[in-house]
N, C-alpha and C positions, 0 to 999 in steps of 0.2 A: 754670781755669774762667772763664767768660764770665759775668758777670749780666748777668740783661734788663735793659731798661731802667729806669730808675731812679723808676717809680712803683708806690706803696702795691699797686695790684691787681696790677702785673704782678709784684712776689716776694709774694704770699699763696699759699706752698707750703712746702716742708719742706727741709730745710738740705741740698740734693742739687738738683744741676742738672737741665735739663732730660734730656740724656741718662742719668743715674741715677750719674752718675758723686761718688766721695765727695768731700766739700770738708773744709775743715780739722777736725782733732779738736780737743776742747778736753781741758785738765786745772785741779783746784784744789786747794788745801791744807789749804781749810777746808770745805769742801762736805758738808752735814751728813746727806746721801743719797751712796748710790750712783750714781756717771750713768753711764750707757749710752753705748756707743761711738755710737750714733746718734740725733741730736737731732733731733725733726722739729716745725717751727714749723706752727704751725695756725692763725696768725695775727698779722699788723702793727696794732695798736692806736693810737690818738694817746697821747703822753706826759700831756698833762696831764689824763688823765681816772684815772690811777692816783694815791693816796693813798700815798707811799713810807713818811711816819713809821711805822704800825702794823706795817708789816712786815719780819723778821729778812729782813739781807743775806748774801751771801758773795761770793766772787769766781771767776769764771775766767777763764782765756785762750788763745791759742793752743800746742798741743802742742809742735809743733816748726816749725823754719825752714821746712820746705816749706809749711809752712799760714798763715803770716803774708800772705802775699798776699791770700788767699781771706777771710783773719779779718779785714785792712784793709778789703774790699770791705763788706763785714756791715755793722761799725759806722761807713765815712761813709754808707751807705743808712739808719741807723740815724738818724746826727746832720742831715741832710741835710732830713729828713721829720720830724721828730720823733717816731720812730717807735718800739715796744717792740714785741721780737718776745715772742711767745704760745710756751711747751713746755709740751706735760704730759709728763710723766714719773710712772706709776703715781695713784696717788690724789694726786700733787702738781704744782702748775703755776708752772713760771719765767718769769721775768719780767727780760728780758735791757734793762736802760737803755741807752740814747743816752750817750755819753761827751763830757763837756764841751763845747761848740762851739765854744771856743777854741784848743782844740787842734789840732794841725796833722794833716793825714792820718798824715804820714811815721811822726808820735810815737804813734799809735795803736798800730803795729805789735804795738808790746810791752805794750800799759798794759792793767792787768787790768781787766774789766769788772765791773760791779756785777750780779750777777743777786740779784733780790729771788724770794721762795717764799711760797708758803700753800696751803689746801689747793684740793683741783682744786673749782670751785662747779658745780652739778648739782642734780640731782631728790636728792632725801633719799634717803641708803641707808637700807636694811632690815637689821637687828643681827642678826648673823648669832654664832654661837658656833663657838669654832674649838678644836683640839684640842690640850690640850697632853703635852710626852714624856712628863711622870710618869704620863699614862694607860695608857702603854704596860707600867709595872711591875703599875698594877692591871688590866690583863689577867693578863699572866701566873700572878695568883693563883687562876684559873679552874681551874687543873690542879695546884692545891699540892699535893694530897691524892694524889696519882698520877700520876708521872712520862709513863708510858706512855702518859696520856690524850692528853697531848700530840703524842706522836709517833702516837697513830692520828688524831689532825685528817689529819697529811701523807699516811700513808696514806692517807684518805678520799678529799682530792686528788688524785692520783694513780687512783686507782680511777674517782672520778666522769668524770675525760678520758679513758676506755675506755682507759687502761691494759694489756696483758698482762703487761710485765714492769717489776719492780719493781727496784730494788737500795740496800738501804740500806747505809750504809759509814762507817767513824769514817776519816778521809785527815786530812792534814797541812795549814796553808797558813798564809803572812805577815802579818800584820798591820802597818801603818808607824804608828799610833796608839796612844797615846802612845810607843811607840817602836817599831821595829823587832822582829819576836819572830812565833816559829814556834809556830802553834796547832795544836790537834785543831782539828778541824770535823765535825760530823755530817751526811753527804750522802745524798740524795734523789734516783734518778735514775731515771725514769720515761721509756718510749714513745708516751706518750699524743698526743694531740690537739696540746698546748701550747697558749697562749694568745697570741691577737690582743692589741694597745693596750688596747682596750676590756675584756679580759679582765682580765690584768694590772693596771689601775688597780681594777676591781670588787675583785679580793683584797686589794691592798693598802690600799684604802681599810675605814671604821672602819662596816659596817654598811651592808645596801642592804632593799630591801623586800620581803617576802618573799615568794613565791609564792602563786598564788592558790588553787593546785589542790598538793597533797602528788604529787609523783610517786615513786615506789617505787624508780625505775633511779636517782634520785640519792641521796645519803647526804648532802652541804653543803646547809644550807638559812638557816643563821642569818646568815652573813656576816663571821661571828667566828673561824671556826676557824683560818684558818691565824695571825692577830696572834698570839690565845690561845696556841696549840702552838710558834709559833718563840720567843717571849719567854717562857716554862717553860722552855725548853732549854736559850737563852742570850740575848746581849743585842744580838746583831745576826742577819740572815739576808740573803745574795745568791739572791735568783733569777735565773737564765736559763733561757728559753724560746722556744720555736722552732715557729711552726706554719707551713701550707703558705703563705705571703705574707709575716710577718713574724718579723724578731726582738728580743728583744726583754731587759734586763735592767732589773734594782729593786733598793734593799737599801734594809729597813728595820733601822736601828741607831738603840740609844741614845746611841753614841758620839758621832755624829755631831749627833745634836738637844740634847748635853747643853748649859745654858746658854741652848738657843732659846726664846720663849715660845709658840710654834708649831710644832708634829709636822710636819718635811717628808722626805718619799720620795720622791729622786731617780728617774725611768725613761726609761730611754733605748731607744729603736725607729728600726731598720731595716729596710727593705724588701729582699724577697729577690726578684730579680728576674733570673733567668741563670746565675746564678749572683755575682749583684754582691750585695753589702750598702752599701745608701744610707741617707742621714740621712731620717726619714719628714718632710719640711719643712711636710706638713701638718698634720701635729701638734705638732710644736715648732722653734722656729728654730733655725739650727747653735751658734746660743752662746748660747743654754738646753743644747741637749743635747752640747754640747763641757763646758758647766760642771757639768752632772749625774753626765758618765761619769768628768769628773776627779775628783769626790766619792768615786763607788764606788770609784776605782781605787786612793784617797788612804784611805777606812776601812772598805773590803770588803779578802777575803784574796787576792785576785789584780790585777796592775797590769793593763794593756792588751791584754798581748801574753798573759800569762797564760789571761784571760777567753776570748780569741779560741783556747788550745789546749783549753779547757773545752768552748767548743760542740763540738770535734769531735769529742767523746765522743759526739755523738748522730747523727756519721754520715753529715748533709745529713737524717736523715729530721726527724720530729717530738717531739716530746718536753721536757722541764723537769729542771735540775735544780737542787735546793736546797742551800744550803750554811749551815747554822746553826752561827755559831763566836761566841767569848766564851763557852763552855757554863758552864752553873750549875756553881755547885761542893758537895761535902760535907765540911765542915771543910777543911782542908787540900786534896784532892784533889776529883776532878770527879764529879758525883753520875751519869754514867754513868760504866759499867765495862766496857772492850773488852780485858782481858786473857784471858778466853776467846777459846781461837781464833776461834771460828763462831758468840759469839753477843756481845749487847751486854747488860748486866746492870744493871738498878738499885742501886748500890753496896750499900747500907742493907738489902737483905735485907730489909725487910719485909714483912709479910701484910697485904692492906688488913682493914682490921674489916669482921665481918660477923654478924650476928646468930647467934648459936648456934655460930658456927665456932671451934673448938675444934684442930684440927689447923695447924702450924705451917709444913707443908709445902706451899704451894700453888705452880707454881712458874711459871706465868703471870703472876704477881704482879710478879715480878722479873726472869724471863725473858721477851726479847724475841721471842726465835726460841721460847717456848712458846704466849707471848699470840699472833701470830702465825698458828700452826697451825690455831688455831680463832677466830681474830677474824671469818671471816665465815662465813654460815651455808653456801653453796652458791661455793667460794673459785674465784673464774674470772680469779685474777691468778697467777703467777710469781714469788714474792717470792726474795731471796737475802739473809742477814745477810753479813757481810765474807766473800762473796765464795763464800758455800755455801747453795744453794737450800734454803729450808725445806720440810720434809713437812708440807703445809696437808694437813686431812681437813676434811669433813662429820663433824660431831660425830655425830649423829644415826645418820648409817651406820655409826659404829664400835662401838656399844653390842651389850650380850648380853639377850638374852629381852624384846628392843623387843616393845614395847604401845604403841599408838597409840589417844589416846584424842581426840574431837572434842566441840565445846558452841558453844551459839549463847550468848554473855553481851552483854546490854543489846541483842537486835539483830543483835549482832557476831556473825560466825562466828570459832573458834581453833582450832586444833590442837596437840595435845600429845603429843611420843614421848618414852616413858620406856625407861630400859635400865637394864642394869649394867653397871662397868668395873671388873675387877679391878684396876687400878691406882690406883684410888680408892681402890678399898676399902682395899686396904693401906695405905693416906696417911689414911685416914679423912674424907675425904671427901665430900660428897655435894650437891646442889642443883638449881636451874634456874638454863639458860643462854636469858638474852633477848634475842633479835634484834631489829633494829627497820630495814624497811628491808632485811634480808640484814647489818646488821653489830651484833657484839656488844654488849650497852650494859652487861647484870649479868650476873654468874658467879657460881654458888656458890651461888645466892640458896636460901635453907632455908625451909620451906614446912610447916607440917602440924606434927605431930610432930618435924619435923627439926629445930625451934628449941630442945626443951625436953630433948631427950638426944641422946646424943654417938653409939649406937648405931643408935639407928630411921634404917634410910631410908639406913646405910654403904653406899656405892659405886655408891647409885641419883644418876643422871645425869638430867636434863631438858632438852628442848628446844622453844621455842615461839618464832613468829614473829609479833609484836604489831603489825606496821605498819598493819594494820586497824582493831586494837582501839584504836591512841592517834591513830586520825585522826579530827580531830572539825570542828566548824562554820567556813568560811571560811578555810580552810586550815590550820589550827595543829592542831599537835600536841603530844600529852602526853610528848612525853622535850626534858628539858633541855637547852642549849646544849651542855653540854660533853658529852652523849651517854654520859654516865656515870653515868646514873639516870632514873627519871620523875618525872613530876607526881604530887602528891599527890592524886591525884582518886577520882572513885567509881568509874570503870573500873578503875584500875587496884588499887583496896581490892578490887572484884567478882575480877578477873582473879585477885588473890593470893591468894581464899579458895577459887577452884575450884581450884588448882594447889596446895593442902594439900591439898582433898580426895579429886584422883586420886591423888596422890604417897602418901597411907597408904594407899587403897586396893589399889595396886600393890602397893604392901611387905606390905602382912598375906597380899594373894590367892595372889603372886607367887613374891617373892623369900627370903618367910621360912618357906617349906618348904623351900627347897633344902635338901642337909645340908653338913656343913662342908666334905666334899673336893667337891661341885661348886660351891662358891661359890671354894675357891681354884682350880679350875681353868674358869674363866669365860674365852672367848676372844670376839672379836665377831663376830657372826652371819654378816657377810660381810668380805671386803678387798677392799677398796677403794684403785685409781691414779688418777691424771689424769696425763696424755697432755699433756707440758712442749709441743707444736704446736696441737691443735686444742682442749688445757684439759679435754677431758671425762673423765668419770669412765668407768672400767672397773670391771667386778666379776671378782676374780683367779680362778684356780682352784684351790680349797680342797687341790688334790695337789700343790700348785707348792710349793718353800721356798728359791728360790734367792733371792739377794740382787737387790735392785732399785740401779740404778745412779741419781744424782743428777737425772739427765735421763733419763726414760722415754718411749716414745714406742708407738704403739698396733702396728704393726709387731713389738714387741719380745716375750720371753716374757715372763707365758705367755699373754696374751690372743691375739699372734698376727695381728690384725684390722689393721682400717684405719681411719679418722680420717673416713672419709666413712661410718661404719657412726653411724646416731643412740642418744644416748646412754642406757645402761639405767637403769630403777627398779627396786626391789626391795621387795617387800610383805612386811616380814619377821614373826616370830613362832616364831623356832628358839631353845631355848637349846641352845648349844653348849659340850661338859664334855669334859675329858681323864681316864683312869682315871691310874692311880700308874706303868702301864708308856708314858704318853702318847698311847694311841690314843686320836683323836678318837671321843667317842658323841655321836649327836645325840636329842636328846629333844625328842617334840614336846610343847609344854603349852599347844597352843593351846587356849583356853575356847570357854563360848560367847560368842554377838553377843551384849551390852547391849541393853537395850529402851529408847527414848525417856524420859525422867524428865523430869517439871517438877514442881517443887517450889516450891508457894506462899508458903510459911514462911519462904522468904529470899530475899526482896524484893533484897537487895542483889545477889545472883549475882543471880536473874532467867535459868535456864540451864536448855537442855537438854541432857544430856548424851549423847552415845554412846560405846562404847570398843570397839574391832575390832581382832582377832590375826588374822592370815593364815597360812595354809602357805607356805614358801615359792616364789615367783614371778618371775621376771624378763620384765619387762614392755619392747618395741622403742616406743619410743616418739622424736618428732621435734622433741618439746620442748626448744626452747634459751631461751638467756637472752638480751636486747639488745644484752650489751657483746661475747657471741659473732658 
C-alpha cells in the first residue's frame, strides 16, 4: 500500500487505502475487548491534547510479516506529526499513541503500541433494559399446567401463515454441546407463507405492540407465543424458513446464553434469487452472519451441510420448520411420549382439573392426535401426527338431537349448539367447548347443574364461538395469553350464566326423555369429510359404510362430487336412534320457535334469548373462509 502524503488531513480516513484495499491486521494479548478484523480511524488528533494518566492501556501490533510494512508506515505518520489515531469500536474508543521519537523507523517494525481506551463520548444515552436468559425459564412457566398449550402456540403459527398442511413429528438429531449426543427433537413443519427478516426477528423477539383492531382470520396476537411454547417443550428451538425472497434461520437456546448477562438469538438471511442463496449484506455483514450460523451449527441439532438438507424438505416452495430439542423431561424420561405409533402422549396421563369433572377419562388431555381433532372450530389445515393425518371434525356437526340456541348478552350477539355424543356419555362426560377466534381455549367447561352432579347434562356437548363477546375497547381482548382461559370479567360471568341456563334447559326439555336404549344408541345427526385438496366439508351419505381412506378427496365415494361444488350447511334438529337389530329410526323432536325473552331481573346477562330446531336441510351455499 501507498499512503498519501504525509499530512494530518490527507490520512483523516479509515485504516484502508484509498482503492479499499486491506492494510495490515493487528493482534494483542491483553486487549480487554474483542477487536474486529477492521479498524477504521475517524480521526488524527494532536498528541498532547490527550491526558494518558487516567486512562487503562494495552497493547497491539502487527499480525504477521506481510503487514509490518504497512504497520511501519502508520506509526512514523504517527510520530512524525504527533498524531493519535481516533477508533471507535462499539460503545468504546482507542486511542492509538505515537511510539517514542527516538526510535528508529526500522525498530518500529515489531514494537508493540500503546493503544489507550475509554468510553466512546456522545450525547447521553437513554437506559434502555435488556433481557436476561433466565427469562427465558420464566416464560416457559406460562404452559406449566398443560403440556399441550404449548404445542398449540406452534400450531397457531402455522395456521396464522395460511397453512394447509401441517406435520408434527418426534425425528432424531446431534447435539455437539456439551458433548456429542443424538437427541429426540419435536418437529414442526408447515407450507405456509414462511417469514421475511422482518418476520422472523418480530417472533423471536420478547413482545411487540398489539394491534389496534382484533382481527378474527388471526389467532397470534400477544407476541409471546412461540418463546412461551418452545421453552415448555425444551430448552432450545432451531427455525428454518423460507418465503418467496428469503431464507432464513434462528435458534433460540438456553444452552447457548447460559453464562451471558444478555438474551442473544443468533439469525441468519439469505436471499433467494435464481435460484442462488446469498448472504442479505443489508442486513448483516458476512462475519456477523458467518459468526451467527457458526453459533447454530455449534448448539442447534444440525451442522451446515445438515441445515442445507433440512430446507429441502420444503421443496423450493414456502414454508417453516421447527425443531425443538433438549425436551422437558418427567423424572427419569421425557414428558412427551412417542411410543404410540400415530400419536404423541403426555407421559403423566393426567386430567386437567375442572370444576365438577368427575370422570378420569378425557383423552384430549393427553392425547395429541385427540386435542387436535377438535382444536379448531371450522379445522381448514391437514394436520398429520408421525406421519398419519389426523381425523380433524367440527365438533358441532358431530353431535345428536343439535339445538341451536342464539342471545344477544351486554349488546353482544352468541350462538350456542348443543347436542349429545354417545361417546361422552359413556366416559361420563359432558360441558362447553369455547372457541375464541375458530380455536379452542376451554373444554369440558360444566355449566348449570353440570357442576353439582356427576349425572345432569351426561354426554350433553356445547359449542360457542366467543370472538365477539371477549372483544372489547381499543383492541383487547378478554382471553389470556396463553389462550387457555379468559378474563375474569362481567362478560364473561354474563356468558357463563346464560350457558347454564340453556344447557339445563336442553337436558330437562330434550335429552331426558329419551329412554335408555335410545340414549345408548345415539349416532350424529350427520357425517361429516373434508376433502384432504380443496379442505371443505362434505355431508356423507347416511347408506354408505365403507371405510374412508387417510386422504379423501371430493371425487372419491360416496359424495362422488367435485372440489369446485361450494361447500354445504346443514340446519340440524334430527335425533338419530338404532333399534337392538341396528336399523337406523329417525325421530323428529323438533319443538317449537322460542319467543324473544328479556328479563329484567338479571341485570347481569342483560340477554335476549332465542332457541331454533330445524328439519333437516342442506343448504349450497359459497361461503368460504380467508385462509381458503
Amino acid at each position: 500500500m501507498v499512503l498519501p502524503p504525509r499530512t494530518p488531513k490527507a490520512w483523516n480516513g479509515r485504516l484502508f487505502n484509498v482503492d479499499a484495499k486491506h492494510i495490515c491486521a493487528v493482534c494483542s494479548s491483553n486487549a480487554p475487548l474483542e477487536l474486529p478484523k477492521r479498524l477504521d480511524i475517524v480521526a488524527f488528533n494532536a498528541a498532547r491534547a490527550f491526558d494518558w494518566k487516567p486512562l487503562p492501556l494495552f497493547q497491539i501490533m502487527a499480525r504477521g510479516e506481510s503487514d509490518y510494512r504497512e504497520w511501519d508506515k502508520l506509526l512514523t505518520f504517527l510520530v512524525d506529526h504527533s498524531r493519535v489515531a481516533v477508533i471507535n469500536v462499539g460503545d468504546v474508543q482507542l486511542l492509538l499513541k505515537p511510539p517514542a521519537e527516538e526510535n528508529e523507523a526500522t525498530k518500529k517494525i515489531m514494537k508493540l503500541v500503546d493503544v489507550a481506551y475509554r468510553a466512546r463520548p456522545g450525547p447521553a444515552k437513554r437506559p434502555i433494559a435488556q433481557m436476561h436468559p433466565e427469562y427465558l425459564t420464566t416464560l416457559s412457566q406460562t404452559h406449566s399446567s398443560w403440556l399441550f398449550g404449548a404445542v398449540a402456540e406452534l400450531i397457531d403459527n402455522a395456521c396464522d401463515a395460511g397453512a394447509k398442511r401441517l406435520e408434527i413429528s418426534i425425528q432424531m438429531g446431534t447435539l455437539k454441546s456439551p458433548e456429542v449426543s443424538e437427541v429426540p427433537m419435536l418437529c414442526f413443519l408447515d407450507d405456509g407463507l414462511g417469514m421475511t427478516h422482518k418476520d422472523i426477528v418480530k417472533m423471536v423477539s420478547f413482545g411487540h405492540k398489539k394491534p389496534e383492531q382484533d382481527d378474527p382470520e388471526q389467532i397470534g396476537r400477544f407476541g409471546v407465543g412461540f418463546k412461551t411454547g418452545v421453552m415448555r417443550l425444551g430448552r432450545g428451538a432451531l427455525v428454518l424458513t423460507q418465503s418467496k425472497e428469503t431464507r432464513s434461520m434462528a435458534l433460540l437456546s438456553t444452552g447457548y446464553n447460559e453464562g451471558k448477562d444478555v438474551l442473544e438469538v443468533p439469525i441468519v438471511t439469505y436471499t433467494r434469487r435464481a435460484g442462488r442463496m446469498d448472504i442479505d449484506t443489508g442486513l448483516q455483514t458476512l462475519e456477523d452472519s458467518q459468526k451467527h450460523r457458526d453459533v447454530i451449527c455449534t448448539y442447534g441439532p444440525f451442522d451446515e451441510y445438515g441445515i442445507g438438507a433440512e430446507f429441502q424438505r420444503l421443496a423450493g416452495e414456502t414454508g417453516t420448520i421447527i425443531y425443538v430439542f433438549d425436551l422437558e423431561k418427567w423424572g427419569s424420561s421425557f414428558s412427551l411420549d412417542w411410543n404410540e405409533s400415530d400419536d404423541i402422549m403426555i407421559r403423566s396421563r393426567r386430567v386437567r382439573s375442572r370444576p365438577g369433572q368427575t370422570s378420569p377419562e378425557v383423552p384430549l388431555d393427553y392425547s395429541l392426535r385427540a386435542y387436535v381433532e377438535v382444536m379448531f372450530l371450522e379445522p381448514r389445515m391437514i394436520v398429520s401426527i408421525q406421519g398419519k393425518k389426523v381425523t380433524t371434525k367440527c365438533l358441532a356437526k358431530t353431535l345428536n338431537s343439535t339445538w341451536v340456541t342464539s342471545a344477544t348478552l351486554m349488546g353482544k350477539p352468541v350462538q350456542l349448539t348443543l347436542g349429545v355424543m354417545e361417546l361422552e356419555r359413556k366416559r361420563g362426560n359432558c360441558g362447553i367447548f369455547l372457541y375464541w377466534h375458530g380455536r379452542l381455549v376451554e373444554s369440558y367447561k360444566r355449566v348449570g347443574n353440570m357442576v353439582h352432579s356427576a349425572e345432569w347434562g351426561r354426554g350433553v356437548i356445547g359449542v360457542v364461538e366467543t370472538t365477539k363477546l371477549m372483544e372489547f375497547d381499543r383492541g383487547r381482548v378478554g382471553v389470556l395469553n396463553s389462550k387457555q382461559g379468559f378474563e375474569d370479567c362481567e362478560m364473561y360471568a354474563a356468558m357463563e350464566k346464560w350457558l347454564g341456563e340453556e344447557a339445563d334447559k336442553y337436558w330437562e326439555t330434550r335429552v331426558e326423555k329419551l329412554t335408555t336404549e335410545e340414549k345408548e344408541g345415539l349416532a350424529p345427526d350427520k357425517n361429516w369429510v373434508q376433502c384432504s385438496k380443496c379442505l371443505k366439508w362434505r355431508v356423507m351419505d347416511p347408506e354408505w359404510h365403507g371405510q374412508l381412506p387417510d386422504h379423501w378427496f371430493c371425487y372419491m365415494a360416496p359424495y362422488k362430487g367435485s372440489c369446485n361444488t361450494p361447500e354445504e350447511t346443514v340446519e340440524d334438529g334430527v335425533v338419530t336412534t338404532k333399534t337392538s337389530r341396528g336399523t337406523p329410526v329417525r325421530k323428529n323432536t323438533r319443538g317449537k320457535e322460542g319467543s324473544d325473552i328479556t328479563d329484567s331481573s338479571k341485570p347481569l346477562s342483560r340477554l335476549t334469548s332465542k332457541t331454533t330446531t330445524n328439519s333437516p336441510k342442506v343448504k349450497r351455499t359459497s361461503k368460504r373462509t380467508k385462509k381458503e
